[in-house]
N, C-alpha and C positions, 0 to 999 in steps of 0.2 A: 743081775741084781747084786749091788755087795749089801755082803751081811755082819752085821755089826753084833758083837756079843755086851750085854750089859748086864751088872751085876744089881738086883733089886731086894731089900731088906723082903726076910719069911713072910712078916706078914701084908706084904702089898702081893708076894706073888701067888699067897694063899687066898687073897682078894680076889685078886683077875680070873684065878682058876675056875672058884666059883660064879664067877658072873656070867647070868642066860644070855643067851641069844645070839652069843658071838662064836658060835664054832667049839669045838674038841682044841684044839691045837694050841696051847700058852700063847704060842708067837704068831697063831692067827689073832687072839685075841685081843695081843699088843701091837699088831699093827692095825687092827681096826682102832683100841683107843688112841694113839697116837693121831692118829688120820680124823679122828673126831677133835682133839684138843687144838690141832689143826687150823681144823676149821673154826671150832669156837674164837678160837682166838684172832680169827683172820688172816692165818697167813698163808693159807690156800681158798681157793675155791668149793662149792661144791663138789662141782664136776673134779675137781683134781683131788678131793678128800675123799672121793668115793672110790677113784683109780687108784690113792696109794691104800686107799683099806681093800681092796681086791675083789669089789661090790660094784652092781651094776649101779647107776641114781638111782632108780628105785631102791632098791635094799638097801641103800646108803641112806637113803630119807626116813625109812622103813626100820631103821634102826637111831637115828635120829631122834624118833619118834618115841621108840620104844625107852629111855633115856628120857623124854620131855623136851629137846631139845630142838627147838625148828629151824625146819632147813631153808625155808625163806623167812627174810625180813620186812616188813614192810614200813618201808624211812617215809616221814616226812617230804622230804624231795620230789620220792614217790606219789606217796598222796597229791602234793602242788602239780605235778604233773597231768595225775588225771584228772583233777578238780578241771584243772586248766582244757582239758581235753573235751568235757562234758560239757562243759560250759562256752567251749567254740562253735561258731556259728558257721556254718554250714551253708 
């Protein structure tokens, strides 16, 4: 893994410190929110936001959660799908 040193203003790193649920470590904590921002933002997966925060999907969803933050969506598209699915005949 390369590792990347980044320089972050006292009080965001006073932030992260403090924040539950994410490990001891500063730079585990920063690589879980990174791997969340990630995903919020879509430019990974689930599954691939749970691998670079170093979390099984569960614990990935499970801290997701813990945040308010859900780990599925459910689109439109979605819904016409199953509408369409329920409503085929058989």
């Amino acid at each position: 893994m390369q590792m990347v040193d980044v320089s972050i203003p006292n009080n965001l790193a006073s932030q992260i410190k403090s924040t539950p649920r994410l490990g001891s470590a500063t730079s585990d904590k920063m690589q879980i929110l990174l791997a969340i921002g990630l995903f919020v933002t879509k430019e990974v997966s689930l599954a691939r936001a749970a691998e670079l925060a170093g979390q099984t999907l569960v614990e990935f969803m499970g801290t997701l959660k813990f945040f308010g933050i859900p780990s599925l969506v459910y689109t439109d598209e979605m819904y016409d799908d199953d509408l369409k699915f329920v409503n085929a005949e058989w």
